[in-house]
C-alpha positions in Angstrom: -0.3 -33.5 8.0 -2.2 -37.3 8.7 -1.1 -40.5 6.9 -4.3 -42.4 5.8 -2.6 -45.2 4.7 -2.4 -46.2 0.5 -4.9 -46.4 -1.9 -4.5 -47.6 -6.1 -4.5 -44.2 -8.6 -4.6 -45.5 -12.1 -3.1 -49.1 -10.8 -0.6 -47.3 -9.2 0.1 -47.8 -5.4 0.0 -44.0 -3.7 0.3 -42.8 0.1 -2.8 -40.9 0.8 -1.9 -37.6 3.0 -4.2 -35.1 4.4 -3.9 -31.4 5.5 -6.3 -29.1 7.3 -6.4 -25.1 8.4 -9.9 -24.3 10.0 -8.8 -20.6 10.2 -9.0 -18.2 7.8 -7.0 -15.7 5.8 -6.1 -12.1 7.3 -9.3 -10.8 4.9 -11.8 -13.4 5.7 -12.6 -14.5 2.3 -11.1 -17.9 2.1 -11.7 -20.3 5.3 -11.7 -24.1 6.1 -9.3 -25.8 3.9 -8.3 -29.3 3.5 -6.7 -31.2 1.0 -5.7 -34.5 0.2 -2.7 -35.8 -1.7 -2.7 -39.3 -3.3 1.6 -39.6 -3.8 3.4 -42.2 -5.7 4.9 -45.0 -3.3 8.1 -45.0 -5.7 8.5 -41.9 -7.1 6.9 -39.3 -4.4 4.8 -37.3 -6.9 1.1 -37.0 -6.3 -1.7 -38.4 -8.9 -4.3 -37.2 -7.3 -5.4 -34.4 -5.1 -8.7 -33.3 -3.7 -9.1 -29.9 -1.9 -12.4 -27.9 -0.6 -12.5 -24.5 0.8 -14.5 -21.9 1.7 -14.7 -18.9 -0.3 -16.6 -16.2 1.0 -19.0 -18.2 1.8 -19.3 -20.7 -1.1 -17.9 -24.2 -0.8 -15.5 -24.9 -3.4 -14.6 -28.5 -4.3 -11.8 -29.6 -6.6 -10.3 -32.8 -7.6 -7.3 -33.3 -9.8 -6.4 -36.8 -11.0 -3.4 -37.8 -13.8 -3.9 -40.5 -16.1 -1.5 -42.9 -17.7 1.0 -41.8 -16.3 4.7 -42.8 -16.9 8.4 -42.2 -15.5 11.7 -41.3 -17.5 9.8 -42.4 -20.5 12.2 -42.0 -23.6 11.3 -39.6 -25.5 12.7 -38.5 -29.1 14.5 -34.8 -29.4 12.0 -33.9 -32.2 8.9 -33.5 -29.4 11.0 -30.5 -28.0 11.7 -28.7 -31.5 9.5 -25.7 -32.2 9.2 -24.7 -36.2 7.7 -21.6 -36.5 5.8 -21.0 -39.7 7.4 -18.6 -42.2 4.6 -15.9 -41.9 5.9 -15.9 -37.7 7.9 -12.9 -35.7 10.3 -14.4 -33.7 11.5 -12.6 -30.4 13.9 -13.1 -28.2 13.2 -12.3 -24.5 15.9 -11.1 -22.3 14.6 -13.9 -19.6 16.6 -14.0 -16.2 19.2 -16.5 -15.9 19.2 -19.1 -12.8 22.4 -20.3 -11.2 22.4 -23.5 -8.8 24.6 -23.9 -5.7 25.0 -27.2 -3.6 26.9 -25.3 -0.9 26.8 -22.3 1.3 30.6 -21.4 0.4 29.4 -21.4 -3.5 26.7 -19.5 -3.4 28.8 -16.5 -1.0 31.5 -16.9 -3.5 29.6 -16.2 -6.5 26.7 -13.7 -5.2 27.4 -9.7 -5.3 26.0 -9.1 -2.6 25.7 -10.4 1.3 23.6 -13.5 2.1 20.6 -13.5 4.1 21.7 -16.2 6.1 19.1 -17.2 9.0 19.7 -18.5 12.4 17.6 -22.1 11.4 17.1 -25.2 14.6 19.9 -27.2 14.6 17.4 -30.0 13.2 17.7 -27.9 9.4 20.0 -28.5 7.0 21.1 -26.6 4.4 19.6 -27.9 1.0 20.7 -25.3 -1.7 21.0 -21.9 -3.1 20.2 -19.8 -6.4 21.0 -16.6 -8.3 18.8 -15.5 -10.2 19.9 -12.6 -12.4 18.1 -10.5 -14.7 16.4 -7.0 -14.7 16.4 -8.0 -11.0 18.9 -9.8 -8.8 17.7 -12.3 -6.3 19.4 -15.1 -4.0 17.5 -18.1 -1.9 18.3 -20.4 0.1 16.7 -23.4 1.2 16.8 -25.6 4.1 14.9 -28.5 5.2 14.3 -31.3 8.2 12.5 -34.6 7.8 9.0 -33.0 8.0 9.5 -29.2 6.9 11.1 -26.5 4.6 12.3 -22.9 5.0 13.2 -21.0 1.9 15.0 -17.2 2.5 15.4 -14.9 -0.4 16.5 -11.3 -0.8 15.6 -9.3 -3.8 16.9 -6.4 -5.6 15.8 -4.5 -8.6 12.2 -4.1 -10.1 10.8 -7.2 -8.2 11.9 -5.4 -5.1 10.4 -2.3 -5.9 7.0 -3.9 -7.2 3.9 -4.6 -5.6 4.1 -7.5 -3.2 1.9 -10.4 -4.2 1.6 -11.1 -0.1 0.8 -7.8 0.9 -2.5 -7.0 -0.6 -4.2 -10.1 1.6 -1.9 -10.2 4.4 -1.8 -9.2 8.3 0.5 -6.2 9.2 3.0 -7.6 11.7 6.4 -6.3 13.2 9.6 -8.4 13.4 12.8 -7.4 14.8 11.5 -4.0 14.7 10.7 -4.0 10.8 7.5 -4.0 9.9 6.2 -7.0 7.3 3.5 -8.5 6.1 2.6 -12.1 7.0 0.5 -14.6 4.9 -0.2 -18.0 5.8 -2.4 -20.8 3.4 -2.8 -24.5 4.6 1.0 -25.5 5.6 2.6 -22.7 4.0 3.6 -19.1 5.9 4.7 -16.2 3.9 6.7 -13.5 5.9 8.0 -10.2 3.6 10.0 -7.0 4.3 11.5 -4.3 2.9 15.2 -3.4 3.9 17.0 -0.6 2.1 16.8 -2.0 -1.4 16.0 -5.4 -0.7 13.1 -6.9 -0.2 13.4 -10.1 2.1 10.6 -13.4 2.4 10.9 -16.0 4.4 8.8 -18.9 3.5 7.8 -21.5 5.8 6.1 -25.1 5.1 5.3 -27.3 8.2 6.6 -24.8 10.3 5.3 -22.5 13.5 4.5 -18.8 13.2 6.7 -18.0 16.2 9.5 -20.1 14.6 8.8 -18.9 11.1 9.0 -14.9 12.9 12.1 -15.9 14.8 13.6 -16.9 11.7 12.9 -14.0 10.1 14.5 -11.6 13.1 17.2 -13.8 13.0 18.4 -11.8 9.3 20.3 -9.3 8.8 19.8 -5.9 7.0 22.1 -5.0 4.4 
């Protein structure tokens, strides 16, 4: 990531940060990608980002910018009340429920079953930890350092059975003697496995492939 110093977005002062990746993903198809982040000076969100790639062999150009844009505006209950007309089927979905943990000994305490804890550089600290319970079970922690973010999970249930959103463009690899599938786009790296009943990713942002695969053979099956 480069700083390029600040520039106004809609009379707001932002930090303009750039990322580049001149290789390619494992199929070949998208190459050559940079983007640029125009972030809030106060409240770190960006306002404007332009990205190009190459797409099998087409340059692709895109630029998102937000307009008046405002912070903790107030705004009245009513805007977040839905009334259905009376001709309308409602339906309740049976949506998984997401439980928040600020510490390692909450999140052991309340899972069923063990934590994919990782062996992380002593520079990472533990951030947090969710549940996520449903027609699947899931837990994640995440982890961070002043300039990147590692985020474990371990899956169980339909999701872990499914098909793999990283395996069908992703390189073959071997890790600890399991074999996974690794993905990487810009600053982000994908590593997933099946275990048993699990199914385990570790997710990498500003962070190495050897350290993102060391990582990764650092957890346990089970």
């Amino acid at each position: 990531m480069r700083y390029n110093g600040t520039a106004s977005v809609d009379g707001r002062e932002t930090y303009v940060l750039s990322v580049e990746s001149t290789g390619q993903n494992a199929s070949g198809t998208l190459s050559n990608y940079t983007q640029t982040m125009y972030v809030d000076t106060e409240w770190f969100l960006p306002l404007k980002t332009e990205t190009t790639f190459s797409l099998r062999g087409e340059r692709v150009r895109t630029t998102t910018v937000y307009h008046n844009v405002s912070f903790n505006p107030s705004l009245d209950d009513s805007l977040f009340q839905f009334d259905p007309p009376d001709n309308a089927t409602i339906e309740t979905l049976d949506t998984p429920s997401v439980a928040r943990y600020d510490s390692l000994g909450a999140l052991r305490a309340n899972a069923s079953t063990s934590l994919p804890v990782p062996d992380t550089p002593s520079t990472f600290e533990f951030d947090r930890g969710t549940i996520t319970s449903g027609n699947f079970s899931s837990l994640s922690l995440q982890y961070s350092n002043a300039t990147a973010r590692i985020l474990v999970s371990k899956t169980t249930g339909t999701a872990a059975n499914g098909t793999n959103s990283t395996a069908a463009d992703g390189e073959r690899v071997t890790v600890g003697g399991r074999t996974a599938t690794y993905r990487r786009v810009a600053t982000t790296a994908v590593l997933s496995w099946h275990c048993e009943t699990h199914r385990y990713t570790v997710t990498g942002t500003g962070v190495s492939r050897d350290l993102l695969f060391q990582i990764a053979a650092s957890i346990d099956c089970g």
